[in-house]
N, C-alpha and C positions, 0 to 999 in steps of 0.2 A: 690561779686560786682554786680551790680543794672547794666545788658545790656538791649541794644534795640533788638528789635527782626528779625528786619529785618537785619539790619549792623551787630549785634554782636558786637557794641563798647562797653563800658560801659562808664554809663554816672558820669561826671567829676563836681566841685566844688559843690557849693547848691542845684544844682540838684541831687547827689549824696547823701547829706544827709539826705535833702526831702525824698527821695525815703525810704534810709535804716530807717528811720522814721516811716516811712507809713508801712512797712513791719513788726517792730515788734507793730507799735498800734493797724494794723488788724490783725495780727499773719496769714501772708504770708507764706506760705512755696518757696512762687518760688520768683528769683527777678529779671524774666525776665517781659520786659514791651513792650508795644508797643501802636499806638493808634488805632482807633477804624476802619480806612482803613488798617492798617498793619496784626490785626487780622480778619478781614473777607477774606484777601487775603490767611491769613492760615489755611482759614475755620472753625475760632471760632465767636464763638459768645459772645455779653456780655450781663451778665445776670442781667434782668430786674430789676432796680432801683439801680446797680449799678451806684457810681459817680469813674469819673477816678482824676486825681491829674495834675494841669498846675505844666510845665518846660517852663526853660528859655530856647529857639531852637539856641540859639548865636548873633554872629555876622555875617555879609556876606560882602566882598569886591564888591563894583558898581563902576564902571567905567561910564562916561559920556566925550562925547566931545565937549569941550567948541566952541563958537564963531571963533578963532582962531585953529578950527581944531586940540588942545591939548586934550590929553587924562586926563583927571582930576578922578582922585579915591577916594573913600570917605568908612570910613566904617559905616555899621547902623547895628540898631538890626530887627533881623528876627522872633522876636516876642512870642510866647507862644505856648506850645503844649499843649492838653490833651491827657494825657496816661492811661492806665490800665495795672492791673499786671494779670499775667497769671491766679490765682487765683479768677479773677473777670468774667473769661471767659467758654463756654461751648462749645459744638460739636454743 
């Protein structure tokens, strides 16, 4: 299973097959991912003219309070990520 490297989830529906995709077209050995601030936090680096692969990042619940003081929630999308697999990275 395709995790993130900071959480340690693994990631779930199209994202998930994207990834397992990605891993045997470049022939990954690893199918841990993360993006490009997750790995410098872990002291890698990614190696030059490497490209990483957009995910869907979800949904997020917003709250806003209306006119009348009501709490109104709404859900949107949180937009896109670029990741890289461990594979794409160096010390």
């Amino acid at each position: 299973m395709n995790t993130n490297i900071k959480t340690g989830n693994g990631y779930e529906g199209k994202n998930q097959v994207d990834l397992m995709t990605q891993v045997k077209k470049a022939g990954y050995k690893s199918t841990k991912w993360g993006t490009f601030l997750q790995w410098k936090e872990k002291n890698r680096k990614i190696i030059k003219g490497e490209h990483g692969i957009s995910i869907f990042k979800g949904f997020g619940t917003f709250g806003e309070i209306d006119k009348k003081g009501k709490t109104k929630t709404e859900s949107r999308p949180l937009g896109f990520a670029r990741i890289f697999n461990y594979d794409q990275t160096t010390k």
